[in-house]
N, C-alpha and C positions, 0 to 999 in steps of 0.2 A: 223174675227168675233169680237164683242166688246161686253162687258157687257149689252147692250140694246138686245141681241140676249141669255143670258144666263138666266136660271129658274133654283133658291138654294132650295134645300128643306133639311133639318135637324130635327134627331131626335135622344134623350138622349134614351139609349137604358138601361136596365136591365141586359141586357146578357153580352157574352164575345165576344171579335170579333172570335176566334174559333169556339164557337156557329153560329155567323152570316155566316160566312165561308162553315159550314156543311150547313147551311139552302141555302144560293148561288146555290151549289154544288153537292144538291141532286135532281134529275129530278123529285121524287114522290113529296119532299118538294117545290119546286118551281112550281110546277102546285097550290100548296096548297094557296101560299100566292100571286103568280104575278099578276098584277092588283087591281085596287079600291074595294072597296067592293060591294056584289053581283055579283062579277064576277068570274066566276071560270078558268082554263087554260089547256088547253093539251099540253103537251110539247114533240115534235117532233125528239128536237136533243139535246145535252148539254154538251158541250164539253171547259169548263172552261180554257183555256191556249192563249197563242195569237195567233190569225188565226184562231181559234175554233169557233164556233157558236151557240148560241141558234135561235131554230125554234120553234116557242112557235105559239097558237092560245086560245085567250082569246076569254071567250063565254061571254056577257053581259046579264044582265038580260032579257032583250027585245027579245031573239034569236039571236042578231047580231053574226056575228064572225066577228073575227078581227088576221086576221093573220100577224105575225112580224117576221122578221130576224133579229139577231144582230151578228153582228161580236168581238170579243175580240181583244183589239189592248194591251191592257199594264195591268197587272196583276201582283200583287205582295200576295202573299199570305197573308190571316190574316190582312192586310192595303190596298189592294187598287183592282178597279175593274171599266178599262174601257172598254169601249164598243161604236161600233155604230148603230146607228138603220138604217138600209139600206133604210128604205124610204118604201111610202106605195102608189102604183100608183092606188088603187082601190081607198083610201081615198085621194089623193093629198098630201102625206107627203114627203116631200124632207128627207134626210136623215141628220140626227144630231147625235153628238158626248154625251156621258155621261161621267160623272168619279164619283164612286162611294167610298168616304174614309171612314175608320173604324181607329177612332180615340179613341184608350184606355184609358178611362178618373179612373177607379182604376180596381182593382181586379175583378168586377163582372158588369161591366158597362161600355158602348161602347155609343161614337157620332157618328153616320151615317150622312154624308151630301153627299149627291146626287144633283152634278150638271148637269145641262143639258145643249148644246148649241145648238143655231139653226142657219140655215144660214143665214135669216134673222130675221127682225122683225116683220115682218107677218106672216110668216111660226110657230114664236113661240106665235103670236098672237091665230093664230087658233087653235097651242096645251090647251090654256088657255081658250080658250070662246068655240069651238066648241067643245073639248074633255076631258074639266075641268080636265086640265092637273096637276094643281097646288094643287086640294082636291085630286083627286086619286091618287099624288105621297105620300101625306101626308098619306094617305089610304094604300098605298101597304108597306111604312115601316112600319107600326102599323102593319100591317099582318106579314110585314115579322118575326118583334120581338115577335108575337105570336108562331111563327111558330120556330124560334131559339132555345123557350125555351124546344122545345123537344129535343132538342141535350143537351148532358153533357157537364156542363160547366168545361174544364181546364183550 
């Protein structure tokens, strides 16, 4: 894969990565925040370690469902959170890699950058035009830092 197959998305967060970490990590908080906005989520399974799984099913505003697996491949507690998206043959999605960093910028304030790769170029073409991949990711960390700041921050 090359950088013409990868989608950055970054945001200066408020909270702490501990904060982010409980918001990850809770199956009630993560139905709360996963997905763009007006989308709400059931979450199936949640098992944050590598080899672990989320089975997650985002409902869209429209009624659609959109059911997802991902797999945990590299997890570091508090900094790091990758993951793959096993693919989606109802929608045609090939399956892509994410890595998710929590980067401590002082005492009460975290960088999230969320990358995504895709196997091709087209494959992250239609994450972008057909699934407005690029506003809803910007979407789901605004949720999620909504949703961190119900955890205490240490």
């Amino acid at each position: 894969m090359n950088d013409a197959h990868a989608m950055v998305t970054e945001r200066a967060m408020n909270v702490t990565p501990r904060q982010i970490w409980s918001a990850w990590t809770d199956p009630d908080s993560v139905a709360k925040w996963w997905g763009p906005a007006g989308f709400r989520s059931t979450v199936h399974e949640l098992d944050v370690c590598s080899g672990g799984h989320l089975k997650i099913t985002m409902h869209g505003p429209d009624g659609t469902d959109y059911p997802n697996v991902y797999r945990f491949d590299d997890i570091v507690p508090y900094k790091r959170i990758g993951y793959t998206h096993l693919g989606s043959e109802e929608f045609g999605l090939a399956p892509s890699q994410s890595v998710v960093e929590l980067i401590q910028i002082d005492d009460r304030r975290t960088r999230v950058v969320m990358e995504a790769r895709f196997v091709s170029a087209e494959d992250k073409r239609r994450h972008i035009e057909d699934f407005g991949a690029i506003e809803g990711s910007q979407q789901l960390l605004e949720r999620l830092e909504g949703q961190a700041h119900s955890y205490e921050a240490r």
